[in-house]
C-alpha positions in Angstrom: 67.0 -85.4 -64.6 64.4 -87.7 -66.3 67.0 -90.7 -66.4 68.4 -90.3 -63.0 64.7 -90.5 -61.5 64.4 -93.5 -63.8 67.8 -95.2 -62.6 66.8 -94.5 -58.8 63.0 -95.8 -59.5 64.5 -98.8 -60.9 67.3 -99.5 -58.1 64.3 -98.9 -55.4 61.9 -101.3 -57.5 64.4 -104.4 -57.0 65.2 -103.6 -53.6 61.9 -104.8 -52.5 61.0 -108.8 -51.2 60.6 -110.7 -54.9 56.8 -110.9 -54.0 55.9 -107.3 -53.7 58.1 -106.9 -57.7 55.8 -109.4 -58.6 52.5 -107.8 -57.5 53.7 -104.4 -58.9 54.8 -105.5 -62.0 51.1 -107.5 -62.6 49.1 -104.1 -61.8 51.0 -102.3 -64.0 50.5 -104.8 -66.4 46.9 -104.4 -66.0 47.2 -100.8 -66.2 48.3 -101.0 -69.4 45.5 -103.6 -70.8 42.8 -101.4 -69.3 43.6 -99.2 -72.2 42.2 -101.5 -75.0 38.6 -101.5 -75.0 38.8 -97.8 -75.8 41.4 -98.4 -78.7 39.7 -101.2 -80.3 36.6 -99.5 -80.5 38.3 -96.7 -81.6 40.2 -98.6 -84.7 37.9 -98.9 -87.4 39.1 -101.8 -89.4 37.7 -105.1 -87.8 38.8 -107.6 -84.9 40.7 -109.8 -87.5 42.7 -106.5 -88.5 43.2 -105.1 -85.9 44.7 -108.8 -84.0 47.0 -109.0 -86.8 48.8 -105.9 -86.8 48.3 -105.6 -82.8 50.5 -109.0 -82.9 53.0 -107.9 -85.5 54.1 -104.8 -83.2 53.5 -106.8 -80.2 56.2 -109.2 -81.8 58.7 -106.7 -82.6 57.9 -105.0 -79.0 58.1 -108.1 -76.7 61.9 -109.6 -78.7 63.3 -106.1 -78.6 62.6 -105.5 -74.8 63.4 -109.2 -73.4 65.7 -110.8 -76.0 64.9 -114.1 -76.0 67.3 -117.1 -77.8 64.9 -117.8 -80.9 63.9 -121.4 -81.0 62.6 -122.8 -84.3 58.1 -123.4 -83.8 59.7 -126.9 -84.8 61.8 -127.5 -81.9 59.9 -125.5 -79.1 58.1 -127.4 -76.4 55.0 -128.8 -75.1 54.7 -126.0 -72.8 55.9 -123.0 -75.0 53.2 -124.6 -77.4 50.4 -124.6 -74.7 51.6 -121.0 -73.5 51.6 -119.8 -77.3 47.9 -121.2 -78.4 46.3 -120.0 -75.2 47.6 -116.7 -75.6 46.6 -116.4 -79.1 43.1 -118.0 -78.8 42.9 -115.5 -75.6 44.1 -112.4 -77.8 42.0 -113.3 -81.1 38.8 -113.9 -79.1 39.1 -111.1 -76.8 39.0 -108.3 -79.9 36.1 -109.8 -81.7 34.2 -109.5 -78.1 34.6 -106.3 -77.9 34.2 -106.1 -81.9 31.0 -108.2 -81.7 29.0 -107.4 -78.5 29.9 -104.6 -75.8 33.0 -103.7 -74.2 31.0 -104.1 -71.0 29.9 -107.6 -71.7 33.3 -108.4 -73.2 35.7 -107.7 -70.1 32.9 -108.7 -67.7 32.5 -112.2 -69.0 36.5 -112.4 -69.9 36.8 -111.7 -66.2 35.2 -114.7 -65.2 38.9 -116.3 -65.7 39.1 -116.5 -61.6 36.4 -119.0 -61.5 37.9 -121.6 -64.0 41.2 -121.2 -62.2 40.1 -121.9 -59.2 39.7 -125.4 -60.4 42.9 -125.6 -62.9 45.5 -124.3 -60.3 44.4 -126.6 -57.9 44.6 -129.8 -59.8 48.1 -128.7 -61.9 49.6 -126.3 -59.8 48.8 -127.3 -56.1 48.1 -123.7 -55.6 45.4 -123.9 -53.1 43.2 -120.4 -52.6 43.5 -119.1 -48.9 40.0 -117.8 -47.2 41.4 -114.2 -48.2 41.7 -115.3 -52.0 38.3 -116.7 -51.8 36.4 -113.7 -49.6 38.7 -111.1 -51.9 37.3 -112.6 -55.3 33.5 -113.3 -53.9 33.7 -108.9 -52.7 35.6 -108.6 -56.3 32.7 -110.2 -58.2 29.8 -108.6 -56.5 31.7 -104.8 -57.6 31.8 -106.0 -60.7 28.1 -106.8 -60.8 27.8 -103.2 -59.3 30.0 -102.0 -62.2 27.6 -103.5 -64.9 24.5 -102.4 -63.7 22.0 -101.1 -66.2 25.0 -101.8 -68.6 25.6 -105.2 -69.1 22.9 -106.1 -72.1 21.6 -108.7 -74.2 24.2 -108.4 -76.9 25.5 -110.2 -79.4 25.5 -114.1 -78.6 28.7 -114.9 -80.5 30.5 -111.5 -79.0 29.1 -113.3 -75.1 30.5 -116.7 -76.3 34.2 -115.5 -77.8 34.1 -113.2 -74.4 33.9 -116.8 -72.1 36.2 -118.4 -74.7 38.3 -115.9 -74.0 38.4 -116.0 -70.0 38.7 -119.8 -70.4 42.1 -119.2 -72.4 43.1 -116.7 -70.3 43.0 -118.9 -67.1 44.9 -121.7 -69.1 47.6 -118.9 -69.8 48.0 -118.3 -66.5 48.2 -121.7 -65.3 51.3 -122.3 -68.3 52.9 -119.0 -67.0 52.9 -120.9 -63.7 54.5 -124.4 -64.3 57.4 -124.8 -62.6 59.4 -125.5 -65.6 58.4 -122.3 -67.1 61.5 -120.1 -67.0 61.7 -116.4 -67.5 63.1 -117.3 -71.0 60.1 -119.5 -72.2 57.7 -116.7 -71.1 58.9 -114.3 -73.3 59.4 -116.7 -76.0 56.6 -117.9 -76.1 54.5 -115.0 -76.1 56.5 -114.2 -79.2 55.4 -117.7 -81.0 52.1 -116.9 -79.9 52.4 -113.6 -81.8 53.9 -114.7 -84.9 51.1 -117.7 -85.1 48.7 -114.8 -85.3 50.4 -112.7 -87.7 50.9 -115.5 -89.9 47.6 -117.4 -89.6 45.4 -114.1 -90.0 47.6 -112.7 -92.6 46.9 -115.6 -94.6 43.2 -115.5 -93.7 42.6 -111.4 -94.4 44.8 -112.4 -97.6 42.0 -114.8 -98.3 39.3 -112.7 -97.5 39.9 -110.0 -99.9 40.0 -107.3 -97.5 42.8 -104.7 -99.1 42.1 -102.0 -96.5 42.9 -104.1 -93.7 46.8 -104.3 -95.5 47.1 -100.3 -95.8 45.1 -98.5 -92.4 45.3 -95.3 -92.7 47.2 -92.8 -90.5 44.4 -92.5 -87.6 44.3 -96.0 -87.7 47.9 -96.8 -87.4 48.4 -94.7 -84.5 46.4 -97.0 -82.6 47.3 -100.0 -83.7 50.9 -99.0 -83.1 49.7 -98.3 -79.2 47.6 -101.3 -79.3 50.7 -103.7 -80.1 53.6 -101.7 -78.8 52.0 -101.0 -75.1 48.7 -102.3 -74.9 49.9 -105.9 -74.8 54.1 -106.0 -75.6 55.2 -103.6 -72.8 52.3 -105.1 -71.0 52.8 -108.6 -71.6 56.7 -108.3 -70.8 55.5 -106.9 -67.1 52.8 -109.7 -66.6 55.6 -112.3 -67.5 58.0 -110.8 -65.3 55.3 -110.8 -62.5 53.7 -114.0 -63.0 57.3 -115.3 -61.8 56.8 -114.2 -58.3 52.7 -114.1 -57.6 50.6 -117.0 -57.7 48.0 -117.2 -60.7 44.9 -116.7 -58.4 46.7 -113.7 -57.2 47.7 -112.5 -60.7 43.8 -112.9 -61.6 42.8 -110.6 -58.6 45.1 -107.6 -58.9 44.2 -108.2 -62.8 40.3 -107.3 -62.0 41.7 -103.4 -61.8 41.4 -103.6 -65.8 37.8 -103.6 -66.1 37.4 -100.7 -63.4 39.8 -98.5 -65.1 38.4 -99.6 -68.6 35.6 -97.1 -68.4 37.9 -94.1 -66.1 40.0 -93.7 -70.0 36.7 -93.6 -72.1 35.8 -90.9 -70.2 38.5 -89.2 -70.1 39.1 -89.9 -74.4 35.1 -89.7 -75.1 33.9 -87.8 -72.0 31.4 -90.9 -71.7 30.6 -90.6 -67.9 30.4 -93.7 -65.7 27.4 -93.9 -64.0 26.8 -94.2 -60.1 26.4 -98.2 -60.1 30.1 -98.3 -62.1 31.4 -95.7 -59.3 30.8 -97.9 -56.8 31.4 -101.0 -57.6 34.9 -99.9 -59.1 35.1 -98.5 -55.4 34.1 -102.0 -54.0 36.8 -104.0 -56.6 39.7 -101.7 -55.4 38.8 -101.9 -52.0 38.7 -106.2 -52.4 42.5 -105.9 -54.1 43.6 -103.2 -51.7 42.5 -104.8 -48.4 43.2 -108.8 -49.7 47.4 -107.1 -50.5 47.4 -105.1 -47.2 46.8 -108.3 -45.4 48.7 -110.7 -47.1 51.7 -108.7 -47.0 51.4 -107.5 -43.2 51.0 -111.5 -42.8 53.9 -112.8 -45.4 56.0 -109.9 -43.3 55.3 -111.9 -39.6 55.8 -114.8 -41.1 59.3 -113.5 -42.2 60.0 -111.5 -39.1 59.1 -115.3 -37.1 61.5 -116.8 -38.9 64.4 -114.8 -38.9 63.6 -115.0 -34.7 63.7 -118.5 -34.9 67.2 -118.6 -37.2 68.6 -116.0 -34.0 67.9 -117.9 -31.5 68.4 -121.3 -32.6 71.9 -122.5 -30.5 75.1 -122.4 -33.3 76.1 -126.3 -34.4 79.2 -127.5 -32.6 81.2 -128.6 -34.6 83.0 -132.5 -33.8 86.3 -133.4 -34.6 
């Protein structure tokens, strides 16, 4: 029963126009990352453990599930290098922000990603923003200022600085993902470099540090980083690849902002830590941004379609000469 719902899921998934996969697969993607503020937190060893092991089952995860030819770090490109490093700088900074300072400030200021690719993808992808982009993030921001009410503290200064670092690198990624040479085999492959840089670099530097505990977690411990690496980021990750094919990266940065809403929705539901009435409505405000900003654009990417198949109908047939 289970894997004949799965088969007929699947068979109705890629029925639908390329663009709508695309949006689907990037909100599920950020379905899954909105589970890792809760994790981390929950993982007691620290962000330089927990990146490590989160990357080795990420590793294993994102090569068993896509396949990719394995190219020596030797031989790979420019771009699977740029892909890689922003990806791992992203990862690495993103767990010591929510190791060092809150996971409010964290995923607030990592969210900030929109603004610098507003600038990037216009100058190396030609993707300009339409009015809708631009109204949808302006409504999307002011939620999340909603969201953070009350919450959004002082903190650590280095936590608020690998937070930004973070967005930064996470708007580079998504500009890489983007590049029209990028193929659907450099994605995953390089997202598996970028992993194996981490295991190896942070190996080498927990190794260094003397930290023995970090090398044998115990059972509790495990559990999660097993979730962490497995879903959290490889099934996730696989998804956002897959999507990032088909959506533009302003796009992809919108229907990502669901993460920080739903951040909170699985802490209460682990914890019982209940969102207050500024995160209710702003969370309200950020869905209704994505909702109404998808509504539109695919009633208006449909009429567009619609137009043109008219056009192709009533054009006259060639004749043919000779």
């Amino acid at each position: 029963m289970g894997a004949s719902l799965l088969r007929v899921s699947r068979a109705a998934f890629f029925e639908l126009p390329p663009h709508r996969q695309g949006l689907l697969a990037v909100v599920a993607a950020a379905l899954l990352w909105s589970s890792g503020g809760l994790f981390i937190k929950w993982v007691s060893i620290d962000a330089l453990g927990i990146t490590m092991w989160r990357s080795l089952f990420a590793t294993v995860t994102i090569a068993a599930l896509v396949r990719p030819a394995w190219v020596s770090p030797l031989r790979a490109g420019r771009l699977e290098w740029g892909m890689a490093v922003s990806y791992a700088v992203m990862l690495v900074l993103f767990v010591s922000a929510t190791r060092l300072t809150t996971a409010a400030n964290a995923i607030f200021l990592q969210y900030t990603a929109p603004l610098y690719l507003l600038l990037i993808a216009r100058f190396f992808l030609d993707e300009h923003p339409t009015k809708l982009d631009l109204g949808a993030l302006g409504v999307a921001f002011a939620g999340m200022a909603l969201f953070f009410v009350g919450r959004l503290e002082k903190g650590d200064l280095a936590g608020n600085a690998c937070a930004i670092g973070s967005g930064i690198a996470f708007a580079a990624f998504l500009v890489f993902l983007r590049v029209p040479s990028c193929t659907s085999e450099t994605r995953p492959r390089a997202m598996v470099l970028g992993n194996v840089l981490l295991v190896v670099v942070l190996a080498a530097v927990n190794g260094a540090r003397g930290e023995a505990e970090i090398f044998t977690p115990s059972l509790r411990d495990l559990s999660g980083l097993l979730f962490l690496g497995v879903v959290q980021i490889g099934v996730a990750y696989v998804l956002f690849g897959f999507g990032m094919a088909h959506v533009q990266a302003i796009e992809a940065s919108l229907m990502g902002m669901i993460e920080p809403v739903l951040n909170p929705v699985w802490v209460f539901l682990a914890l019982g830590e209940r969102p207050g009435p500024w995160a209710i409505a702003g969370g309200a405000v950020i869905i209704a941004a994505v909702t109404v900003r998808s509504v539109i654009s695919e009633r208006r990417r449909d009429i567009e379609h619609r137009a043109a198949m008219a056009r192709v109908a009533l054009s006259p047939p060639t004749s043919r000469t000779g």
